[in-house]
C-alpha positions in Angstrom: -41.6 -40.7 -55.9 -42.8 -37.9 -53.6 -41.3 -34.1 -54.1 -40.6 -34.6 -50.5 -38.3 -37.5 -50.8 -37.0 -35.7 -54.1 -35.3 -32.9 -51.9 -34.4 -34.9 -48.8 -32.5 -36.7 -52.3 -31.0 -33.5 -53.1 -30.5 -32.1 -49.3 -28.3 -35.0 -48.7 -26.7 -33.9 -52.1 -26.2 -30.8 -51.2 -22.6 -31.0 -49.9 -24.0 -31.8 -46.3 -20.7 -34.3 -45.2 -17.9 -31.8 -44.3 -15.9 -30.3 -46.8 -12.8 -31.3 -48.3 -10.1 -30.0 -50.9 -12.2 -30.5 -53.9 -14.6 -27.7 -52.5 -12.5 -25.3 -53.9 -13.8 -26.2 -57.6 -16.7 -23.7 -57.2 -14.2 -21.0 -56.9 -11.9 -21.8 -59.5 -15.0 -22.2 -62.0 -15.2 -19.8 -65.3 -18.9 -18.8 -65.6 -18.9 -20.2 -68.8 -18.6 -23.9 -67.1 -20.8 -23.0 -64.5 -23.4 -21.6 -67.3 -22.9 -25.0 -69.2 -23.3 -27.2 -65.9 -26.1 -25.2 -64.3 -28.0 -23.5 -66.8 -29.2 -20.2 -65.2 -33.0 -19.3 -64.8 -35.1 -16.9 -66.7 -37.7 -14.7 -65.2 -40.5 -16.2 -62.9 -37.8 -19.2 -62.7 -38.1 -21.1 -65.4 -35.4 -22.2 -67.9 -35.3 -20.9 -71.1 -35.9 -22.6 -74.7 -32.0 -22.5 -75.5 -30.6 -23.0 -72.2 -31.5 -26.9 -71.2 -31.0 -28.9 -74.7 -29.2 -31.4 -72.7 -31.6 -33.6 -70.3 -31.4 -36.1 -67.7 -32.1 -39.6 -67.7 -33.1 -41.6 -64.5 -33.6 -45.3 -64.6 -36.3 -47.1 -62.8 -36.8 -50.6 -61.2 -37.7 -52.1 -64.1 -34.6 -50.4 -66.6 -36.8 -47.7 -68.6 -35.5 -44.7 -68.9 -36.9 -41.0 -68.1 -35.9 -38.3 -70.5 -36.2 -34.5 -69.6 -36.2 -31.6 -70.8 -33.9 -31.5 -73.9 -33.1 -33.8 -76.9 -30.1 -35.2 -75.4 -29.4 -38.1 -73.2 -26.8 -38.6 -70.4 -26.2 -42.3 -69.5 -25.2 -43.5 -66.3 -21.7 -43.8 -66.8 -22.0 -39.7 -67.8 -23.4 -39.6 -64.5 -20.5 -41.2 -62.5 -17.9 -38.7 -65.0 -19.7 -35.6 -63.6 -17.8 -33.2 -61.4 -18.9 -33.1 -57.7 -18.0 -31.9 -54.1 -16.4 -34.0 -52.1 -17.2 -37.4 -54.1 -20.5 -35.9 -54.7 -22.3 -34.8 -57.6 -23.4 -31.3 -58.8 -26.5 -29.4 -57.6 -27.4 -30.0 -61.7 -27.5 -33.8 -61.6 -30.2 -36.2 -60.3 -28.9 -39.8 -58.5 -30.5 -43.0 -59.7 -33.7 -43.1 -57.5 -37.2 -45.4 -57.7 -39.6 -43.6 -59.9 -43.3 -45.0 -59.2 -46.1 -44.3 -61.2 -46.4 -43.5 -64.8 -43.7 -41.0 -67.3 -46.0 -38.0 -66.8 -46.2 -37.8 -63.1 -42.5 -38.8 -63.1 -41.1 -36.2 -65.5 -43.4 -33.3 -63.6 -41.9 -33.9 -60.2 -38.3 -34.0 -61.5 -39.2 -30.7 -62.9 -40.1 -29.8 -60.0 -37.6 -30.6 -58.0 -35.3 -29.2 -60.0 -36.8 -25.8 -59.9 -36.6 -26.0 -55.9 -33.2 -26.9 -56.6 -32.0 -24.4 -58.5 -33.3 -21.8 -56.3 -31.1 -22.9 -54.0 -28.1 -23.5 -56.0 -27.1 -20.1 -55.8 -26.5 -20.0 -52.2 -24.9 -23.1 -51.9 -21.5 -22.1 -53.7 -21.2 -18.7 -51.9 -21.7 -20.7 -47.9 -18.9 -23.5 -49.3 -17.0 -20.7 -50.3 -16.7 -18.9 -47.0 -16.5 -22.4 -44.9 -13.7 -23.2 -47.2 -12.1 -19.8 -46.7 -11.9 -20.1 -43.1 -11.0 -23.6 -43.1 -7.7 -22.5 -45.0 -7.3 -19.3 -42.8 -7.3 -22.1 -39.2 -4.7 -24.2 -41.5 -2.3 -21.4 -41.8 -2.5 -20.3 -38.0 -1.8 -23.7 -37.0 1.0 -23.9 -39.1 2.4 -20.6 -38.0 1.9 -22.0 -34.3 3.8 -24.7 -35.5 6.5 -23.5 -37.2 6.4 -20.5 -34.1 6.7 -23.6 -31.4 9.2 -25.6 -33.3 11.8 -22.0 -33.9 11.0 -21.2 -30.7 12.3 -24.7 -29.3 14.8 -24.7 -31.8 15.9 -21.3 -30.2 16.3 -22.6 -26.6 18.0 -25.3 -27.6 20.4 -23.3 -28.9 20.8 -21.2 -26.1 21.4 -24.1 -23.5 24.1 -25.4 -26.0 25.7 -22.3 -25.8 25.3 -22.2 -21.6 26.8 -25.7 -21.8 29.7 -25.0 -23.6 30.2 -22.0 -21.7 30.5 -24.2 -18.3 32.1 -27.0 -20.0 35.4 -23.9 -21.1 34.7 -22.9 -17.2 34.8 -25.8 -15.8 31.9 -27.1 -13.1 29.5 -24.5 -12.1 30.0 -23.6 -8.3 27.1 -24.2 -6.1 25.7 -21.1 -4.9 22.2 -18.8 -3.2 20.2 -17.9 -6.5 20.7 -14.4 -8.0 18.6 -11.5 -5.9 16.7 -10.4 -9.2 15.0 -14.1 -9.0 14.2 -13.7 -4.9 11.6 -11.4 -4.0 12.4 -8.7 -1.4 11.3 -9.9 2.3 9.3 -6.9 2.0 7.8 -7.3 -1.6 4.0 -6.3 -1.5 2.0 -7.9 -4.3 -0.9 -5.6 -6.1 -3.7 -8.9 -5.6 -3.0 -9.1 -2.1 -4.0 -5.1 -1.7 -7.6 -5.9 -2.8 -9.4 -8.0 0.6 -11.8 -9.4 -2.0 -9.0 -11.8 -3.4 -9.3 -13.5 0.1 -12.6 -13.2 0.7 -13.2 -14.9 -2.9 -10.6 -17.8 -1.9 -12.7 -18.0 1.7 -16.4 -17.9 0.1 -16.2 -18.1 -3.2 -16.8 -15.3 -5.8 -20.2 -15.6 -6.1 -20.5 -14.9 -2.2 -18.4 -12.4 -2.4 -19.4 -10.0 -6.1 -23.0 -11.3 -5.9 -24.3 -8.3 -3.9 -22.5 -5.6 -5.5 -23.9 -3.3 -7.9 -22.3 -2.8 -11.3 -20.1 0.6 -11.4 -22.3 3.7 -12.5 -20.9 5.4 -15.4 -21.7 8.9 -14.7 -18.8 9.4 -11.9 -15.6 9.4 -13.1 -12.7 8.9 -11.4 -9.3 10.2 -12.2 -7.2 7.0 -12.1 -7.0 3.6 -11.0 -5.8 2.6 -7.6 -4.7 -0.3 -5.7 -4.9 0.6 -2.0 -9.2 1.3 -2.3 -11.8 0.9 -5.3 -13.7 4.3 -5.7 -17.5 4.7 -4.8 -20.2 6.0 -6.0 -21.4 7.5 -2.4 -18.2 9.4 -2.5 -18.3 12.9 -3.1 -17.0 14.1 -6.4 -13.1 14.3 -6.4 -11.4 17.5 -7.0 -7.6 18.0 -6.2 -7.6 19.5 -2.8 -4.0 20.5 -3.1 -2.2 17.7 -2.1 1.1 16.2 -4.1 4.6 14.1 -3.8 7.8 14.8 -4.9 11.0 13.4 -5.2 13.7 14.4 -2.6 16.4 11.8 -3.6 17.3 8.3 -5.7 20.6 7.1 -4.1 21.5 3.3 -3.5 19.1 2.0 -5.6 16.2 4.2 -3.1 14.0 6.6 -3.7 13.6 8.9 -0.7 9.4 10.5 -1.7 7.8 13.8 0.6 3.9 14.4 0.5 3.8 18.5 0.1 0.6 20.7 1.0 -0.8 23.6 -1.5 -1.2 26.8 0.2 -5.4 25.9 0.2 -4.8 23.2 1.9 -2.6 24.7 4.1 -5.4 27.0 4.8 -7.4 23.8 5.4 -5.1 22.2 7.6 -5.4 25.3 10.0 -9.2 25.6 9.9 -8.7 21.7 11.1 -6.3 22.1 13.7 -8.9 24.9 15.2 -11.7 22.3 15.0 -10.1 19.6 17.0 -8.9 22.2 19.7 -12.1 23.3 19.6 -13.2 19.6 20.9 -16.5 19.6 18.5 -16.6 16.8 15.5 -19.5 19.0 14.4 -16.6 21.4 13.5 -15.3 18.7 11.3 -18.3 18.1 9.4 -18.4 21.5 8.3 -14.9 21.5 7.3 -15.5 18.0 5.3 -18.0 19.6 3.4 -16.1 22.1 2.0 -13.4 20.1 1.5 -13.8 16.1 1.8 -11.0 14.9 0.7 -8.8 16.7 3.1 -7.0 14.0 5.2 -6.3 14.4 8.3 -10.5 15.2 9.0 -11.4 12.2 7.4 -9.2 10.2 9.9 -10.0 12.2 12.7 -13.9 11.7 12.0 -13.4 8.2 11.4 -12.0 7.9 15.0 -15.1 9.7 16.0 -17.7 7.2 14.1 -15.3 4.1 15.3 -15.6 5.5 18.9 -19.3 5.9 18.6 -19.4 2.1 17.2 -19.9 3.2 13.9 -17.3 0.6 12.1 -19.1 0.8 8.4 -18.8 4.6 8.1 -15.6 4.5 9.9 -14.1 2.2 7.4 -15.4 4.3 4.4 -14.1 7.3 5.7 -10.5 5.7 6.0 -11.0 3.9 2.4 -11.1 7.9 1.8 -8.5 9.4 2.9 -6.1 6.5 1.2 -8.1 7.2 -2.2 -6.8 11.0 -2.1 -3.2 10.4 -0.8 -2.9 7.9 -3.8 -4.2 10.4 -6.2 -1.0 12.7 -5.3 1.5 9.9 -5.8 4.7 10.9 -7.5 4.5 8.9 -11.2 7.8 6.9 -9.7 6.6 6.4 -6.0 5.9 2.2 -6.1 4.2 -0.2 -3.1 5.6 -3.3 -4.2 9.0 -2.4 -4.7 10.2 -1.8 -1.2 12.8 0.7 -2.7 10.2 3.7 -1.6 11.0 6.1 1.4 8.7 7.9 3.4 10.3 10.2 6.2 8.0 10.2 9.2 9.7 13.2 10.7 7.4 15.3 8.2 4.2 15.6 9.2 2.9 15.6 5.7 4.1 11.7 5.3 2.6 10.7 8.6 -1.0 10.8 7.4 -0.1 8.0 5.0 1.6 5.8 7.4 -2.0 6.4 10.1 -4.7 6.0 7.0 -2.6 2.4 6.3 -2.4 1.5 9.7 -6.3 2.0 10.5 -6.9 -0.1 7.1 -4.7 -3.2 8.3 -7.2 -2.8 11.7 -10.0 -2.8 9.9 -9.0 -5.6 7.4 -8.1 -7.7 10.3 -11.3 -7.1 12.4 -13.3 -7.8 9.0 -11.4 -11.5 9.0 -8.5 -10.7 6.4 -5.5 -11.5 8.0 -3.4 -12.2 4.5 -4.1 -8.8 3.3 -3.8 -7.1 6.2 -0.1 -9.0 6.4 0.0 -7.6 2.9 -0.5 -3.6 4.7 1.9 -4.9 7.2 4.7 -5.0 4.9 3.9 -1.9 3.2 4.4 0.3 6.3 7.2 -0.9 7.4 8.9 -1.1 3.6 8.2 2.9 3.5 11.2 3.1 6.5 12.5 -0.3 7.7 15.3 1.3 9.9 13.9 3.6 11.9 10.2 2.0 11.8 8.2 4.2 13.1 5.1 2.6 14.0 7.1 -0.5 15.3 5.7 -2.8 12.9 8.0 -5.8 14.1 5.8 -6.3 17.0 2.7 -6.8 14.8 3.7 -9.0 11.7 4.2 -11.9 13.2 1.0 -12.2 14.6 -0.7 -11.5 11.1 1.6 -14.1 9.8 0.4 -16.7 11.8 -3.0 -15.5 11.1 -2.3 -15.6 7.4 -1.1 -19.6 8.2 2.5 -17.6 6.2 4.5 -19.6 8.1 7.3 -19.7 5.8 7.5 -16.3 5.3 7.6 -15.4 9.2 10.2 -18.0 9.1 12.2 -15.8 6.2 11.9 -12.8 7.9 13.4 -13.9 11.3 16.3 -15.7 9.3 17.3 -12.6 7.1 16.9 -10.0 9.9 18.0 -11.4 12.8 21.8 -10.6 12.1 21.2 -7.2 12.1 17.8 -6.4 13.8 17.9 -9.1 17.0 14.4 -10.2 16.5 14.7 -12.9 19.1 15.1 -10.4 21.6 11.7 -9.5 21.2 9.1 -11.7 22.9 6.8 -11.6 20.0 8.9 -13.2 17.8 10.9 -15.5 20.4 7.6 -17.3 20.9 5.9 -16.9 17.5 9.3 -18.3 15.0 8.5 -22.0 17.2 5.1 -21.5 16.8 5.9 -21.4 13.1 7.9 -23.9 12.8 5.6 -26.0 15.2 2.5 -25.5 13.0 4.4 -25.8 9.9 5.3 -29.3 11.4 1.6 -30.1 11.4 0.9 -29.8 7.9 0.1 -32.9 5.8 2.0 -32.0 2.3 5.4 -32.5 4.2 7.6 -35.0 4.3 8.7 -37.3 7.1 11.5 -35.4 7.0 10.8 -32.5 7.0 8.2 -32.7 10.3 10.9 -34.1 12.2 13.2 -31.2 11.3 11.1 -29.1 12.1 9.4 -30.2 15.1 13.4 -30.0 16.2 13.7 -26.8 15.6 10.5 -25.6 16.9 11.2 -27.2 20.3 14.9 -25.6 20.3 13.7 -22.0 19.8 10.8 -22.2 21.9 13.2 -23.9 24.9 15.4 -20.4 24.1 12.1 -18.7 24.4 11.3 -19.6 28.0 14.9 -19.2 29.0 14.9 -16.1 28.4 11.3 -14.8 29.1 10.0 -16.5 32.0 7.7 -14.3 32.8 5.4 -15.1 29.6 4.7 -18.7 30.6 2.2 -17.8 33.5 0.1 -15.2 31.8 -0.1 -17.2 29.1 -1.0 -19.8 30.4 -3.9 -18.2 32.3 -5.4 -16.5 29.0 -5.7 -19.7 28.0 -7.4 -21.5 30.5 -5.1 -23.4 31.7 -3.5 -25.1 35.0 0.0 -25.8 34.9 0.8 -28.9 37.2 2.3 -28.6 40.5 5.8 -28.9 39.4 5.9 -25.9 37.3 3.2 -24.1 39.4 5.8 -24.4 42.6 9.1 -23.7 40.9 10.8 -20.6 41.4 11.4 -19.8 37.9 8.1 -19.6 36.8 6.5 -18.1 39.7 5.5 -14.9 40.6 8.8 -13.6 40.8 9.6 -14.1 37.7 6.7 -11.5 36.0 7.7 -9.4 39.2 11.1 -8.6 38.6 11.3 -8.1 34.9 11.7 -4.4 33.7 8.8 -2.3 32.8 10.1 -1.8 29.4 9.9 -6.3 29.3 6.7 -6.2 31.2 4.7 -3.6 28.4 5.9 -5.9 25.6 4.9 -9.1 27.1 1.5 -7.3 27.9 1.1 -6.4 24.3 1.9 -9.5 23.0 -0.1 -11.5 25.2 -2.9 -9.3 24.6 -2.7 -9.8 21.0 -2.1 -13.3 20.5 -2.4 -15.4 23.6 -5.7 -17.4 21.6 -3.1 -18.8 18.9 -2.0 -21.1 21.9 -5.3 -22.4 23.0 -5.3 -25.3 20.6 -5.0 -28.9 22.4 -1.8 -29.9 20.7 0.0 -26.7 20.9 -0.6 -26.7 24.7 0.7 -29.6 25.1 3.5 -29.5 23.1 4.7 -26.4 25.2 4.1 -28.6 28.2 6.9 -30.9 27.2 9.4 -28.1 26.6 8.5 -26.4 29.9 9.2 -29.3 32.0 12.6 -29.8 30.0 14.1 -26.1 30.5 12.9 -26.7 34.3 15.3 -29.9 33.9 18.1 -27.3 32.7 17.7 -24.5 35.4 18.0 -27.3 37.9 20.7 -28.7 36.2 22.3 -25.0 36.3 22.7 -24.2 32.8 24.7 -21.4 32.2 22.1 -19.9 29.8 19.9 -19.3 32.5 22.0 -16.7 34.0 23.2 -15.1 31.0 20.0 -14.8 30.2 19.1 -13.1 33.4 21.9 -10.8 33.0 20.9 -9.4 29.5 17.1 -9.2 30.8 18.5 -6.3 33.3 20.8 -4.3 31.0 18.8 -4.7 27.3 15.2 -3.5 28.5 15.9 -0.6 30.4 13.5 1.8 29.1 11.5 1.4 25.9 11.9 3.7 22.7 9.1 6.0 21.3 7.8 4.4 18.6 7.3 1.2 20.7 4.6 4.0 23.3 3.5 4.7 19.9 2.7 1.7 18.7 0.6 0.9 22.1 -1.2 3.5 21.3 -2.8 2.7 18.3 -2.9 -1.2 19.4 -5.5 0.3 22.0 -5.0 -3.0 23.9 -5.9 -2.4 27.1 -3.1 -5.0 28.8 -0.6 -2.7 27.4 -1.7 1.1 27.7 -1.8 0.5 31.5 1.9 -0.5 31.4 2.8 2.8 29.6 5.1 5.4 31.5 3.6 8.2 33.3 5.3 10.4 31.0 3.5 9.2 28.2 0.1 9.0 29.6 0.2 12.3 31.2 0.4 14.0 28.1 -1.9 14.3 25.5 -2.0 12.5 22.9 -3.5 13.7 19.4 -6.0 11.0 17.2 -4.5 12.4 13.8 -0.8 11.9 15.3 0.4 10.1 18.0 3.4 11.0 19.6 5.3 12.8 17.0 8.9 12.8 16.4 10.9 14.7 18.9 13.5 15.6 15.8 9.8 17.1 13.3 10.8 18.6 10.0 8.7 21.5 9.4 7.7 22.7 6.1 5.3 25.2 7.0 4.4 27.4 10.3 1.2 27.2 11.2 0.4 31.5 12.7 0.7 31.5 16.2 -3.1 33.3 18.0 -1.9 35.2 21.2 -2.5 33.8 23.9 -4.6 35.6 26.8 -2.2 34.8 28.9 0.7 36.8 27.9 -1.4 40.0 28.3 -1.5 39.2 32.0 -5.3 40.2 31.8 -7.0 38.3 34.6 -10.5 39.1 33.2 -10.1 38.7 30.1 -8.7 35.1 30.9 -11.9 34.3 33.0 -13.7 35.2 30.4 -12.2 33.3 28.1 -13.1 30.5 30.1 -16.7 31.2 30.1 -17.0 31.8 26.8 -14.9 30.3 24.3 -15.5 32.9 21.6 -14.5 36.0 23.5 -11.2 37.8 22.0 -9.7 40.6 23.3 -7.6 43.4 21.9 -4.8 42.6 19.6 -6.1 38.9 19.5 -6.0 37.6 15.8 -9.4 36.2 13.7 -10.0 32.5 13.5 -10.5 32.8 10.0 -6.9 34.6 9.5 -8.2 38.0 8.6 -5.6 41.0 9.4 -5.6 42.5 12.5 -7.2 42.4 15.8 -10.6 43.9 17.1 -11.0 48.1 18.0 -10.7 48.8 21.5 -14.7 50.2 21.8 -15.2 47.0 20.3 -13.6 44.9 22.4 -15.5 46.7 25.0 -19.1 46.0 23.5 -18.0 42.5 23.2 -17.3 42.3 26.8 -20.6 44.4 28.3 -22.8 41.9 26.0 -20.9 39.1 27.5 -21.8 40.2 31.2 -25.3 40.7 30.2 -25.7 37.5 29.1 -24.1 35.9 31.9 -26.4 38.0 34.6 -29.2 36.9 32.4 -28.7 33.3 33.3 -28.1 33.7 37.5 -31.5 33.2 39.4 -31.6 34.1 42.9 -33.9 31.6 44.8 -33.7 32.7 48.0 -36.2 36.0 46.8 -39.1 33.4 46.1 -39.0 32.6 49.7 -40.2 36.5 50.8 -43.8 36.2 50.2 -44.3 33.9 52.3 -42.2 35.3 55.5 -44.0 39.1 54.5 -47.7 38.2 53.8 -48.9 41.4 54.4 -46.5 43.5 52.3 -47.7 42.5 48.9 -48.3 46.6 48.6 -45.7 48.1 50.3 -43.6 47.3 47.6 -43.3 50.4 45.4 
């Protein structure tokens, strides 16, 4: 037989089947039995005179027998006695096999093979050892899975024994709303839905979405992690610029929280308040470059870029601003818990409430709607009562957006006992528009469409009772021509968008302007068709609705509150600026804060500069106009510095004004001289 079908022999004998209980015999060995099984190997890997005196003997075809090495022989029934691994034999121990050719050629290649195989005996026990050690190790872990699953089961059975008992001694349990700690707040803001690639991801997929971004550089370092933006490398390095939150008060189960301003950055806040009077963004870049995290610049430069069409670097420069604010937040201030108060009387909390408004924009613009919902219910978690941006006119559009239908639906149940949401036109038409879309979906039961078609074609029957004037404008946004019998009626017609009050009239405006395309599809249109033509039925029928209605439109929207003027304001719809009051649009009205509070809590001063004017200086006041740098006596430094300017001083400053001025006059009425005079070219002198 060939040395090569000798170790495919011992390859298969080499414990190549998977292991089993009996591997463990090569641990358990003594060297002694292992010295007497295996004898060991001298130098250059032979055996040595006293180490092999017993042999092997293998059988042929025709039933002679091979001795080897030694002066014993081991019979086949030795053979079938000697220990093995897994019902095989030892490395030491040759099967029966078919021997050709004569005793010489057989007895060199089985001492052959035996050297090959003993050189790799020695590896052999060590590699079943370790596969054998492991194989015990995955025994025990599934047993302690086991034994952990069944206690574990064991436990909870236990537990609703106990439960049972405890209703059985009470008698039956009484049906009942679950406990509030298993309902989530109607303003709970989950951390995912912060991040506008989790929706992006669910839109295009993750590989769209991470495939072009580069792995984060280690070399910048960022203080901590933070929900609102991720950190980037463009950014400038962060240094505190002297901006915190404390704690004012915890009392019912809320935390009332105050953003506070180091004296640098009060500093800063002046040099910026200088720059925007000033009317020059180039003042603002400077200022950024000293400090660029301050953040009230950032969002008053990220107006500038936006205005300028420069969304990407407007965006960033937002994403900024809400990086430093949440690198002062108090350790206990939280965004998902709802508990959180932010007072927008203080004008250090109102750059928070602007940087997360200009985010939802921007989310919503970039085609995020769900986590711009998600910004939504931040803002208005921060103070829900007072509301200052008036973020009930805006999350129902963003719901339906989102396709949250159930959650719009929540929010108008659990507030309108003690907020009158139906008396707002945004959510008197967009609670049927929920219901009506929720009505579409397939994963509903028969049901539950009916139901809720229902109730969708109650509410939006209240709707038009009660704002008439929406249907037309509405209607014309989307394209449509109503039918002569609603085109001719009375109630619909133009008296109806006429007569309602300003205050009505700015809210339908912004509403319409917002989210008259959520109507345009071909089923919604004409389901409202059907419901128009049956409240028609009921004003002609004279319902009495229709003129209590009427009655509450004259008395309830008499003039509209200031955070609703603020609100339009940052919409920037055009619909519903032009219905603002003239009181509001006279004024003017600051990028970095809109309309502030009548009622401001101050924390700091900011040093009054005299004015001109209260010198009753005429001259100096023209000036003034001419040149915006020109200070007079007794007028303060714009850098702070103590002191005004030395009378001599303030004269200098005014001659070398009135030179430059001259300088720039040109008389042309002298170039016209030569021409009437000639002759007189040398008479001048």
């Amino acid at each position: 037989m060939s040395r090569r079908a000798l170790r495919r022999l011992r390859g298969e004998q080499r414990g190549q089947e998977p292991l089993g209980p009996s591997a463990l015999q090569f641990v358990l060995h003594d060297d002694d039995d292992v010295e007497e099984e295996c004898p060991k190997r001298g130098p250059g890997g032979r055996h040595p005179r006293g180490a092999g005196k017993e042999g092997v003997r293998v059988n042929n075809r025709r039933g002679h027998s091979i001795q080897g090495r030694g002066n014993s022989l081991i019979n086949i029934e030795d053979l079938d006695e000697a220990p093995g691994v897994n019902g095989e034999r030892t490395d030491c121990l040759l099967v029966d096999a078919v021997v050709s050719g004569n005793k010489r050629r057989a007895q060199s290649g089985h001492s052959e093979s035996t050297r090959g195989g003993d050189a790799a005996d020695t590896a052999v026990p060590s590699e079943q050892s370790n596969a054998s050690s492991k194989l015990r190790k995955k025994k025990r872990k599934q047993k302690n899975k086991k034994n952990a699953g069944e206690t574990s089961e064991n436990g909870l059975e236990d537990i609703d024994r106990i439960l049972e008992r405890i209703e059985d001694a009470s008698g039956a349990s009484r049906p009942g709303p679950p406990p509030l700690s298993t309902k989530k707040h109607v303003l709970y803001v989950e951390h995912r839905h912060l991040n506008p690639d989790t929706e992006l991801k669910r839109y295009f997929g993750a590989r769209a979405v991470l495939g072009e971004q580069r792995p984060r550089q280690r070399q910048r370092v960022y203080p901590k992690c933070t929900w609102l933006t991720t950190p980037k490398s463009t950014w400038p390095r962060y240094t505190k610029p002297g901006l915190s939150m404390r704690l004012l008060e915890s009392r019912k189960g809320r935390s009332a929280f105050a953003f506070e301003h180091s004296e640098e950055y009060q500093q800063t806040q002046h040099k910026f308040l200088a720059a925007v009077e000033s009317m020059e963004p180039n003042n603002i870049v400077v200022l950024l470059q000293s400090s660029p995290y301050h953040v009230d610049s950032l969002l008053q430069l990220s107006d500038a870029c936006r205005f300028q069409e420069d969304q990407e670097t407007a965006r960033d420069l937002v994403e900024r601003a809400l990086y430093s604010m949440e690198c002062a937040f108090h350790p206990l201030f939280s965004l998902t818990s709802g508990t959180c108060r932010l007072d927008y009387r203080r004008p250090e909390n109102r750059s928070f409430y602007l940087a997360l408004y200009k985010q939802m924009s921007f989310l919503e613009k970039r085609g995020c709607p769900r986590t711009a919902l998600e910004y939504c219910k931040l803002i208005l978690s921060l103070e829900p009562d007072e509301d200052p941006l008036c973020m009930l006119l805006l999350i129902d559009h963003l719901a339906l957006r989102a396709r949250s239908y159930e959650y719009l639906i929540r929010l108008f149940e659990e507030w309108e006992a003690h907020r009158n949401l139906s008396q707002l036109p945004n959510f008197a038409f967009s609670v049927p528009l929920a219901y009506f879309l929720l009505s579409q979906q397939a994963d509903l039961s028969e049901q539950e469409v009916s139901s809720a078609r229902e109730e969708a074609s109650v509410r939006i029957q209240q709707a038009l009772t009660m704002f008439p004037g929406v249907l037309m404008p509405l209607l014309e946004y989307c394209s449509v021509r109503p039918d002569a019998t609603v085109a001719t009626h009375h109630f619909f017609g133009p008296d109806a968008e006429i007569s309602q009050p300003p205050a009505l009239s700015q809210l339908v405006s912004l509403y319409l302007g917002r989210s008259h395309f959520l109507w345009k599809e071909p089923a919604t249109i004409n389901w409202l068709e059907e419901n128009v033509h049956k409240v028609l039925q009921a004003v002609d029928a004279g319902d009495p609705a229709v003129e209590a209605c009427e009655s509450r439109r004259k008395v309830l929207y008499q003039r509209a509150p200031r955070n609703i003027h603020r609100h339009v304001v940052l919409s920037e719809i055009k619909e519903a600026v032009a219905a603002l009051p003239p009181d509001v649009t006279t004024q003017s009205v600051l990028g970095f804060d809109p309309l502030p509070p009548l009622d401001t809590i101050y924390s700091y001063v900011r040093p009054e500069r005299l004015s001109p004017v209260s010198h009753g200086n005429t001259i100096a006041l023209f000036f003034r106009s001419l040149l915006p740098n020109y200070t007079v006596e007794g007028e303060r430094l714009e850098d702070g510095g103590p002191g005004g300017l030395h009378h001599d001083q303030g004269l200098n400053r005014l001659m070398l004004a009135v030179r430059d001025m001259m300088a720039n006059f040109h008389f042309h009425d002298l170039e016209v001289l030569p021409e009437e005079h000639p002759e007189g070219d040398g008479e001048w002198d």
